[in-house]
C-alpha positions as CSV (number, residue, x, y, z in Angstrom):
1,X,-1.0,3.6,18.9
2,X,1.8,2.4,16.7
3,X,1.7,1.5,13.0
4,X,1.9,2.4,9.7
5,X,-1.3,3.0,7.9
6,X,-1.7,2.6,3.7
7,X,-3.9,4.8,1.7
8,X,-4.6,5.9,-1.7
9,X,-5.5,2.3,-3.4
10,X,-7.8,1.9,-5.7
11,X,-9.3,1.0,-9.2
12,X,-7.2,2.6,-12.4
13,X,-7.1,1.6,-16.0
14,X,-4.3,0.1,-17.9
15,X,-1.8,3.5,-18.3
16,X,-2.9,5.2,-15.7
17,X,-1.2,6.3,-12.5
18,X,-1.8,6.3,-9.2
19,X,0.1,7.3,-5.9
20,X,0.1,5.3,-2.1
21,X,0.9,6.9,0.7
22,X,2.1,4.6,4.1
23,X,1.9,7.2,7.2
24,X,3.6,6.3,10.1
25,X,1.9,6.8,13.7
26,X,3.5,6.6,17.0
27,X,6.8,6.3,15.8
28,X,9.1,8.2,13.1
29,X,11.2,6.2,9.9
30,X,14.3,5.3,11.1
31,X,17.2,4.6,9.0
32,X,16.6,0.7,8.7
33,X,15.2,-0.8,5.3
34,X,11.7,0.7,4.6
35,X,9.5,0.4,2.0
36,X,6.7,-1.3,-0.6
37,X,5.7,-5.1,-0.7
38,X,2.3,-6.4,-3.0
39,X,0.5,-9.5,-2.8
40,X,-1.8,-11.5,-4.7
41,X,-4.1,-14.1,-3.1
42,X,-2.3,-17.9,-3.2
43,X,1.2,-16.4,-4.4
44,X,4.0,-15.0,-1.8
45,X,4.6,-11.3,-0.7
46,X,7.0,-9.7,-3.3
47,X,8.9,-6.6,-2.7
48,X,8.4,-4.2,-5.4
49,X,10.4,-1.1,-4.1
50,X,12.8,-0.1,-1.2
51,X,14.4,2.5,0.3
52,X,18.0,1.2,2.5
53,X,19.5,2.2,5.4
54,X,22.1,4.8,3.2
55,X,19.0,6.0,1.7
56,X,19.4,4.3,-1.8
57,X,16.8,2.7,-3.9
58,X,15.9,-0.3,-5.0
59,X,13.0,-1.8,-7.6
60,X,12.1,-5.2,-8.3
61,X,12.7,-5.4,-12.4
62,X,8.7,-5.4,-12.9
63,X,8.4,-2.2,-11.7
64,X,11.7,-0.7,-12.5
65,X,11.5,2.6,-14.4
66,X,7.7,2.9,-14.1
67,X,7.5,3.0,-10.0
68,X,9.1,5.2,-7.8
69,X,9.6,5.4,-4.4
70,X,9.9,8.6,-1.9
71,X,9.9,9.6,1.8
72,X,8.6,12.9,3.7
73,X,10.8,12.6,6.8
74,X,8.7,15.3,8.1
75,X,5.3,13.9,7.5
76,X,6.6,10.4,8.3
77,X,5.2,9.5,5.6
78,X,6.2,7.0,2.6
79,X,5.6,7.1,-0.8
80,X,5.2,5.1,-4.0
81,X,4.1,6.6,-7.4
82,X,3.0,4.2,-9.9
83,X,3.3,5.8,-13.5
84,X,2.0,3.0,-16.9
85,X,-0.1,1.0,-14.2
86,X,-0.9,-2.6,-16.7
87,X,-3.5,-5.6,-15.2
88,X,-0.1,-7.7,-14.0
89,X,0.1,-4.9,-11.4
90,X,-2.8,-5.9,-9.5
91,X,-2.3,-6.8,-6.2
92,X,-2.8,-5.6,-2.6
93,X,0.1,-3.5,-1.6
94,X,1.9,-3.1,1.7
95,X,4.4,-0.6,2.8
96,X,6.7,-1.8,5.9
97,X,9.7,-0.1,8.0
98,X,12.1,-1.0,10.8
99,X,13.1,-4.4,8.6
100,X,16.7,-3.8,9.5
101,X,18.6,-4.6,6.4
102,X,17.4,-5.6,3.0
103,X,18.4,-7.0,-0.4
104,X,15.7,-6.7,-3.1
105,X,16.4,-9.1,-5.9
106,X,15.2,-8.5,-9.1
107,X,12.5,-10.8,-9.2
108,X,11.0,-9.3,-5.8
109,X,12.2,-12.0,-3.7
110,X,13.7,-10.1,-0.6
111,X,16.6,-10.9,1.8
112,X,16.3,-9.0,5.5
113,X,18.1,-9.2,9.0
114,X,16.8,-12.3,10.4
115,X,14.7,-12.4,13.9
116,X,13.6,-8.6,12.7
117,X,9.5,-8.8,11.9
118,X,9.2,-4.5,11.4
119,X,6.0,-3.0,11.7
120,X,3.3,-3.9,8.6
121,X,0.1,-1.7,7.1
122,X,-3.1,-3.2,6.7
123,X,-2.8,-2.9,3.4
124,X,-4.1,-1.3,0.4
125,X,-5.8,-3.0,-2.7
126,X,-5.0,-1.6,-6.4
127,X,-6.8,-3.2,-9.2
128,X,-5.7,-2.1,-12.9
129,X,-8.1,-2.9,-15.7
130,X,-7.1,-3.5,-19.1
């Protein structure tokens, strides 16, 4: 079965950190736009941190500095620590791959290859207390 599957969500305090992991099954990261989207219910999908084709980074400015993203190419596996977690990060979280190109803005809007949907996890929720 193919997919990408989100874990390590969950309920924190304001401060605190916590790390999600997006494991890839069936298939292995290729070097096309990857990476971490969040959503809250009646708003749009925002990115919050990618990883490009060259392997660069990119961060929305709301999480810049406090978030960082990673990749095990062995484990197929992507990353995305999130250090000073505060209540506006609440959201539920999505890690994608295979978008083809991307441009994060800095207010999370994204720009990708058109006609290229990439494979989506379920989702993870992350709730931050204050």
């Amino acid at each position: 079965q193919v997919g990408l599957v989100e874990s390590g969500g969950g309920s924190v305090q304001s401060g605190e950190s916590l790390r999600l992991s997006c494991a890839a099954s069936g298939f292995t990261f290729s070097k096309t736009c990857r990476g971490w989207f969040r959503q809250v219910p009646g708003e749009e999908r925002k990115g919050v941190a990618l990883l490009e084709g060259d392997g660069s980074t990119s961060y929305a400015d709301a999480v810049k500095d406090r978030f960082t993203i990673s990749e095990d190419n062995t484990k197929s596996t992507l990353y995305l620590q999130m250090n000073h977690l505060d209540p506006n990060d609440t959201a539920t979280y999505y890690c994608a791959a295979g978008l083809g190109t991307c441009l994060l803005k800095p207010d999370g809007t994204v720009y990708r290859s058109t006609g290229i949907v990439g494979a989506w996890g379920q989702g993870t929720q992350v709730t931050v207390g204050s």
